[in-house]
PyMOL Python script that loads the backbone (N, CA, C, O; Angstrom):
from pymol import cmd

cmd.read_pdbstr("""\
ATOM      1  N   UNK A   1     124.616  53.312-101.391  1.00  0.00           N
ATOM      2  CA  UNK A   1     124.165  53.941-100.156  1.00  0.00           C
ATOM      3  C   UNK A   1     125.383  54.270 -99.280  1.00  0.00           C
ATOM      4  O   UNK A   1     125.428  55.339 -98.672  1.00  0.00           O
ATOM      5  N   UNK A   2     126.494  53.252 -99.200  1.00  0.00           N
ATOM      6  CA  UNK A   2     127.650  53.513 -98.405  1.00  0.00           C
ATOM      7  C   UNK A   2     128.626  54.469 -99.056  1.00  0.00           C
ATOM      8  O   UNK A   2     129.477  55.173 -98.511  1.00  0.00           O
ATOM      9  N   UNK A   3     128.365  54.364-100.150  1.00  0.00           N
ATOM     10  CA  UNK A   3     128.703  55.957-100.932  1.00  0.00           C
ATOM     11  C   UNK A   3     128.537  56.973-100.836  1.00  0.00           C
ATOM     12  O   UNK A   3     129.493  57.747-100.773  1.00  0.00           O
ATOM     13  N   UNK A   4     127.276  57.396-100.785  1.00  0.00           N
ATOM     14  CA  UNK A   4     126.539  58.660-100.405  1.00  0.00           C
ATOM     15  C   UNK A   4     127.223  59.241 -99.281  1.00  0.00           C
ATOM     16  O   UNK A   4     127.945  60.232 -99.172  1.00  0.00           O
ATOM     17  N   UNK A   5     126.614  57.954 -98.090  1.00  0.00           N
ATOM     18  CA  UNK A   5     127.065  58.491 -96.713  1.00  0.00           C
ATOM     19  C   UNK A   5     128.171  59.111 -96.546  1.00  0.00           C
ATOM     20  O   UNK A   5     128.196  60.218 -96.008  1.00  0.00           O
ATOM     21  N   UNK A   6     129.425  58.399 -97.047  1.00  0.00           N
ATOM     22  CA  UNK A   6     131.101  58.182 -96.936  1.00  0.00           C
ATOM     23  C   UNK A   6     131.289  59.363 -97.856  1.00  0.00           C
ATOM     24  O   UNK A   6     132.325  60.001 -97.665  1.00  0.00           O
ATOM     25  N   UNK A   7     130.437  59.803 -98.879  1.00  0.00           N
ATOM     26  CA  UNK A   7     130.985  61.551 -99.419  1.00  0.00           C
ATOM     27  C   UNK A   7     130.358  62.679 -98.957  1.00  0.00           C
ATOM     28  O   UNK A   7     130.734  63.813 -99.257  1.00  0.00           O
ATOM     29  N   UNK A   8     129.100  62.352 -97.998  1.00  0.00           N
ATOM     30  CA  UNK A   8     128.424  63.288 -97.253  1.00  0.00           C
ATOM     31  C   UNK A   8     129.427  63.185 -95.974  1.00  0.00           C
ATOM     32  O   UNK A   8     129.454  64.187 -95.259  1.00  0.00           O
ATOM     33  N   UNK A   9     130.181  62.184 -95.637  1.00  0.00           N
ATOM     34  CA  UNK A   9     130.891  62.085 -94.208  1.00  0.00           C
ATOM     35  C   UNK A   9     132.209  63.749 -94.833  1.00  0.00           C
ATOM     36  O   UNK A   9     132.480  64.889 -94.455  1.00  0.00           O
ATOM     37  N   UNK A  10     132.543  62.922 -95.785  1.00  0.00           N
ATOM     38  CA  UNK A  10     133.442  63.409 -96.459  1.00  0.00           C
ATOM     39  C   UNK A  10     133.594  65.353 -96.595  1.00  0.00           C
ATOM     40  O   UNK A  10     134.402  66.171 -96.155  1.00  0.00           O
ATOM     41  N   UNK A  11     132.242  65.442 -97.510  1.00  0.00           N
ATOM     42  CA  UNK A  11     132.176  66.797 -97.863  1.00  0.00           C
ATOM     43  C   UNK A  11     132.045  67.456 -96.618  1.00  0.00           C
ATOM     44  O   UNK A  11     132.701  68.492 -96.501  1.00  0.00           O
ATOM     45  N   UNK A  12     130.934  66.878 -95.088  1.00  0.00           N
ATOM     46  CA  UNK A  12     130.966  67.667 -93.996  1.00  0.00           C
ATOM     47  C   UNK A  12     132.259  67.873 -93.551  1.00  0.00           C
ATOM     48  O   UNK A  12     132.367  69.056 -93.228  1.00  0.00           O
ATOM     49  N   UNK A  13     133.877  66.915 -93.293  1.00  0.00           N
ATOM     50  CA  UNK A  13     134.421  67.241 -92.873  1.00  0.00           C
ATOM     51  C   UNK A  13     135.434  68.422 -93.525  1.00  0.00           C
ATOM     52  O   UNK A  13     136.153  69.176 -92.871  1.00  0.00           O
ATOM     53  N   UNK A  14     135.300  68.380 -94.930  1.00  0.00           N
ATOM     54  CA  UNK A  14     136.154  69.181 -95.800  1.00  0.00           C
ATOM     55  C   UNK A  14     135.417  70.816 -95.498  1.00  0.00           C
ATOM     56  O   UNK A  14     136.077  71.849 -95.598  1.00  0.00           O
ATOM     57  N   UNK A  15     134.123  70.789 -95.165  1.00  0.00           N
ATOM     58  CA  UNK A  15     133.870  71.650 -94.833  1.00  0.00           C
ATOM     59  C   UNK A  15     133.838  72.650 -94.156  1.00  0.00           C
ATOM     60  O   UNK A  15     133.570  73.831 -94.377  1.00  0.00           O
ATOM     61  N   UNK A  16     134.308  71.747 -92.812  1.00  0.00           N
ATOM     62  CA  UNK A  16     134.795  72.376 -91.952  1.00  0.00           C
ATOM     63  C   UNK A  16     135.965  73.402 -91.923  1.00  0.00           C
ATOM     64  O   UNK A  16     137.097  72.919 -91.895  1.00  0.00           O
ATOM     65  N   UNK A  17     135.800  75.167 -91.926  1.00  0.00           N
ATOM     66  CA  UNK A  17     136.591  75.881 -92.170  1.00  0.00           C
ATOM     67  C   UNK A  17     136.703  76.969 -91.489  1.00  0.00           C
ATOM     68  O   UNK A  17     135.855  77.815 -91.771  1.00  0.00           O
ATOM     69  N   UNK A  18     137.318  77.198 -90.831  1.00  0.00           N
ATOM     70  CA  UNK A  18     137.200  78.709 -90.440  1.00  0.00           C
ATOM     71  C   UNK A  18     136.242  80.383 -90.868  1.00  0.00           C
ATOM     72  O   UNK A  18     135.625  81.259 -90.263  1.00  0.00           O
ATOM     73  N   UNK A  19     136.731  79.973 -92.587  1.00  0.00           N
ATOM     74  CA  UNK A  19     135.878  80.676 -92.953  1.00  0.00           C
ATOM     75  C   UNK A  19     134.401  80.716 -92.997  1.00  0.00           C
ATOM     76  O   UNK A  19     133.606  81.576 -92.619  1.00  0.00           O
ATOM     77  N   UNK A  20     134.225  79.466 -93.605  1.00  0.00           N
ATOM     78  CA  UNK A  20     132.789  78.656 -93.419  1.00  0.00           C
ATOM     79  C   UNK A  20     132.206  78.689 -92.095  1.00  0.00           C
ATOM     80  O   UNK A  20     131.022  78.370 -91.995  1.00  0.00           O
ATOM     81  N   UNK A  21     132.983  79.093 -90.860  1.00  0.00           N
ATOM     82  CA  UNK A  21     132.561  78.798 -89.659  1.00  0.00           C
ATOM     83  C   UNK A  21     131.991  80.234 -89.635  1.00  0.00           C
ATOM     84  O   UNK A  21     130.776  80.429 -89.590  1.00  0.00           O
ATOM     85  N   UNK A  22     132.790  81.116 -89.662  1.00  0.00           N
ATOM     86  CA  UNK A  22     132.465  82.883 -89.504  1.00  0.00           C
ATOM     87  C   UNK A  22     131.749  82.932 -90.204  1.00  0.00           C
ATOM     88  O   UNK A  22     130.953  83.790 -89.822  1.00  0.00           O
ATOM     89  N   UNK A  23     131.354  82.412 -91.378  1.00  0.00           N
ATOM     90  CA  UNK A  23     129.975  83.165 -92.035  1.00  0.00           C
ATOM     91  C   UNK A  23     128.867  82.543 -91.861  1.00  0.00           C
ATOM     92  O   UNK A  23     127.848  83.150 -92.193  1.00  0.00           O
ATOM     93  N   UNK A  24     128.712  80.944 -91.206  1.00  0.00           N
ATOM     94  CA  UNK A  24     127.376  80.684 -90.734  1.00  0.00           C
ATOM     95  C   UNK A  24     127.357  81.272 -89.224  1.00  0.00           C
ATOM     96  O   UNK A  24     126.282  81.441 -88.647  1.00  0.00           O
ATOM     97  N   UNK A  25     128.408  81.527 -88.705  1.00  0.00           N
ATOM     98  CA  UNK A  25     127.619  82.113 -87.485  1.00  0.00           C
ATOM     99  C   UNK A  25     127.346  83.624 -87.697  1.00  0.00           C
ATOM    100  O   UNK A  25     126.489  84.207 -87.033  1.00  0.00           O
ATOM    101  N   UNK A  26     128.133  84.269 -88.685  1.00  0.00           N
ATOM    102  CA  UNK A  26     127.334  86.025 -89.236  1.00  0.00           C
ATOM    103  C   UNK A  26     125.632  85.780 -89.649  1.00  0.00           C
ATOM    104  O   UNK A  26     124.624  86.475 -89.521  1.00  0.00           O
ATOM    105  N   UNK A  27     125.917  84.391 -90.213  1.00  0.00           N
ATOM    106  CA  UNK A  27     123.767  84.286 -91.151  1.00  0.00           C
ATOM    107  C   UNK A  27     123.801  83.851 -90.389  1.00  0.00           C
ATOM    108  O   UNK A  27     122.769  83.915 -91.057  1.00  0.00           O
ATOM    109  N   UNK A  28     123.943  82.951 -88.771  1.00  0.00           N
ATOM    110  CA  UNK A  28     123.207  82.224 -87.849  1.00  0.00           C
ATOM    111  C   UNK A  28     122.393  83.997 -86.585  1.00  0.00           C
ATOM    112  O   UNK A  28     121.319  84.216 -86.024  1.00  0.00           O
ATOM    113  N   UNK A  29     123.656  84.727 -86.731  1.00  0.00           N
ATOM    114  CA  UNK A  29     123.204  86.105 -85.986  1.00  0.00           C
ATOM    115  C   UNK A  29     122.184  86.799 -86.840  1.00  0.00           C
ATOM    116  O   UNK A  29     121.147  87.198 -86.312  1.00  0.00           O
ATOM    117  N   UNK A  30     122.429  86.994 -88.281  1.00  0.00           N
ATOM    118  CA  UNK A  30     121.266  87.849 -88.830  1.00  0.00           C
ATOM    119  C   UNK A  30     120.110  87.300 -88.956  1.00  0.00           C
ATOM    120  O   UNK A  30     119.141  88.059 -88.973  1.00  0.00           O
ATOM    121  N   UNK A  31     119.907  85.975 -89.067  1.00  0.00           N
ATOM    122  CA  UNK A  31     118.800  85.404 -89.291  1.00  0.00           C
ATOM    123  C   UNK A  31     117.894  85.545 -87.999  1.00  0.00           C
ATOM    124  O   UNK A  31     116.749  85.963 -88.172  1.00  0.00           O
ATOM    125  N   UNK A  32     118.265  85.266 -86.870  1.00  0.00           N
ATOM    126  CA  UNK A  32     118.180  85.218 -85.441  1.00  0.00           C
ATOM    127  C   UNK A  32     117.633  86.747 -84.823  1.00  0.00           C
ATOM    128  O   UNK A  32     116.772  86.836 -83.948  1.00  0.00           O
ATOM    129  N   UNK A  33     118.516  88.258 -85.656  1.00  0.00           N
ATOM    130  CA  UNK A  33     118.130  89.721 -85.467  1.00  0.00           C
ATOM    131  C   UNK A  33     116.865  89.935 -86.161  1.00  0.00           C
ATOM    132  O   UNK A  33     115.985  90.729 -85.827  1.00  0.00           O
ATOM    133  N   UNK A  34     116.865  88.826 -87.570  1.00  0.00           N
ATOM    134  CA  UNK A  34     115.556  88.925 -87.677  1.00  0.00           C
ATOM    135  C   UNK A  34     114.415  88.542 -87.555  1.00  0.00           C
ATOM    136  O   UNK A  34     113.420  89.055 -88.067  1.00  0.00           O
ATOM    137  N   UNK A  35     114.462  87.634 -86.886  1.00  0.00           N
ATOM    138  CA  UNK A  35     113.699  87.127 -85.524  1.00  0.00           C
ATOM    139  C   UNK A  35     113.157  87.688 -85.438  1.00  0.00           C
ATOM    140  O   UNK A  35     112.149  88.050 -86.045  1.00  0.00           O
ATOM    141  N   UNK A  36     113.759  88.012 -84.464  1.00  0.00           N
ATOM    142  CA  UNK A  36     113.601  88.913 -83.025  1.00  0.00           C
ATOM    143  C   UNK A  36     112.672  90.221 -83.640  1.00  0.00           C
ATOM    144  O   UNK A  36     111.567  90.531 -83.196  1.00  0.00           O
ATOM    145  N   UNK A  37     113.266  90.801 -84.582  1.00  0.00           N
ATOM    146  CA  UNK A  37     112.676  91.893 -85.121  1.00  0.00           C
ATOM    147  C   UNK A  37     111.273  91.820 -85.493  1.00  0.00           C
ATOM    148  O   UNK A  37     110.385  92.615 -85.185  1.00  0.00           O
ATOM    149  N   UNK A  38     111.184  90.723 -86.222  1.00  0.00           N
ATOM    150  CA  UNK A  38     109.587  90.744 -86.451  1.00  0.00           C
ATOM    151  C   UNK A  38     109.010  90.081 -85.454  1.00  0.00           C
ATOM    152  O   UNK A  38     107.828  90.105 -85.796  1.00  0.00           O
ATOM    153  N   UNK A  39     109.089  89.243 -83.987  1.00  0.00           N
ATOM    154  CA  UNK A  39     108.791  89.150 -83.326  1.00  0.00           C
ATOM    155  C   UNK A  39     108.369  90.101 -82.426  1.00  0.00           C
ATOM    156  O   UNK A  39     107.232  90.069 -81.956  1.00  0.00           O
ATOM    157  N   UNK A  40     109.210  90.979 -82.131  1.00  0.00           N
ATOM    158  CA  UNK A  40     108.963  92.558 -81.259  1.00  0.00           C
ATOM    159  C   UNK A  40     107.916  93.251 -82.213  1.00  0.00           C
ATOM    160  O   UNK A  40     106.811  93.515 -81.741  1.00  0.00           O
ATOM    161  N   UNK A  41     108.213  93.583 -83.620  1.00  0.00           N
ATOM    162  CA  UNK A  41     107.376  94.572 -84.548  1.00  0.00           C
ATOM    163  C   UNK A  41     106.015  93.854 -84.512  1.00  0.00           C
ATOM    164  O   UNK A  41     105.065  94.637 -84.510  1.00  0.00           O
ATOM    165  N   UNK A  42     105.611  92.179 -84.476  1.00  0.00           N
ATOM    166  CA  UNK A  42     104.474  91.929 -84.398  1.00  0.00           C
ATOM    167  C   UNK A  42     103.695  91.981 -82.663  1.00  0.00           C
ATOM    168  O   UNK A  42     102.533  91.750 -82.327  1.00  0.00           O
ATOM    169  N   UNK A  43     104.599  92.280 -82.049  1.00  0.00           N
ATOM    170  CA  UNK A  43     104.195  92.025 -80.419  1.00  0.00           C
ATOM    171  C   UNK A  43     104.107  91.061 -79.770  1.00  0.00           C
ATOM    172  O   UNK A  43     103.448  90.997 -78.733  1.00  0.00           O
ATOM    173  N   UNK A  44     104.978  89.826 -80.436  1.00  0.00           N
ATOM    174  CA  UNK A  44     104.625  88.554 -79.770  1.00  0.00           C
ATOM    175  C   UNK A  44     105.396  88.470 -78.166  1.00  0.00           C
ATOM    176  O   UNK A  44     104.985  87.908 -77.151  1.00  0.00           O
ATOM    177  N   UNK A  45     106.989  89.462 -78.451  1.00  0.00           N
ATOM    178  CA  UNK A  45     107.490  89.557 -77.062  1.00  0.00           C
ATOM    179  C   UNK A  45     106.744  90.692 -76.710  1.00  0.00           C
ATOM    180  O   UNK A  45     106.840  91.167 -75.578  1.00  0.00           O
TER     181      UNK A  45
END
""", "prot")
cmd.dss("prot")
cmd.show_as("cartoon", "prot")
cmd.util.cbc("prot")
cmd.orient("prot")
C-alpha cells in the first residue's frame, strides 16, 4: 500500500511538465468550449 502511494506520489511529480501542463489546459479549454456549446445549442443558458 505504501508502495502504490510513494509511486503514485512519484509518477504525479515526474509529471509535472510544462508540456503536460499546456496540453491539459488546451483539453481543459476544449472540453469546457464544449460545454458551453451544447449548453447554449440545448438552451439551458
Amino acid at each position: 500500500m505504501f508502495s502504490t502511494t510513494r509511486d503514485g506520489e512519484t509518477h504525479a511529480i515526474r509529471g509535472i511538465d510544462t508540456r503536460d501542463i499546456l496540453l491539459g489546459y488546451i483539453g481543459a479549454s476544449s472540453a469546457l468550449s464544449t460545454v458551453l456549446a451544447i449548453a447554449i445549442t440545448t438552451g439551458a443558458i
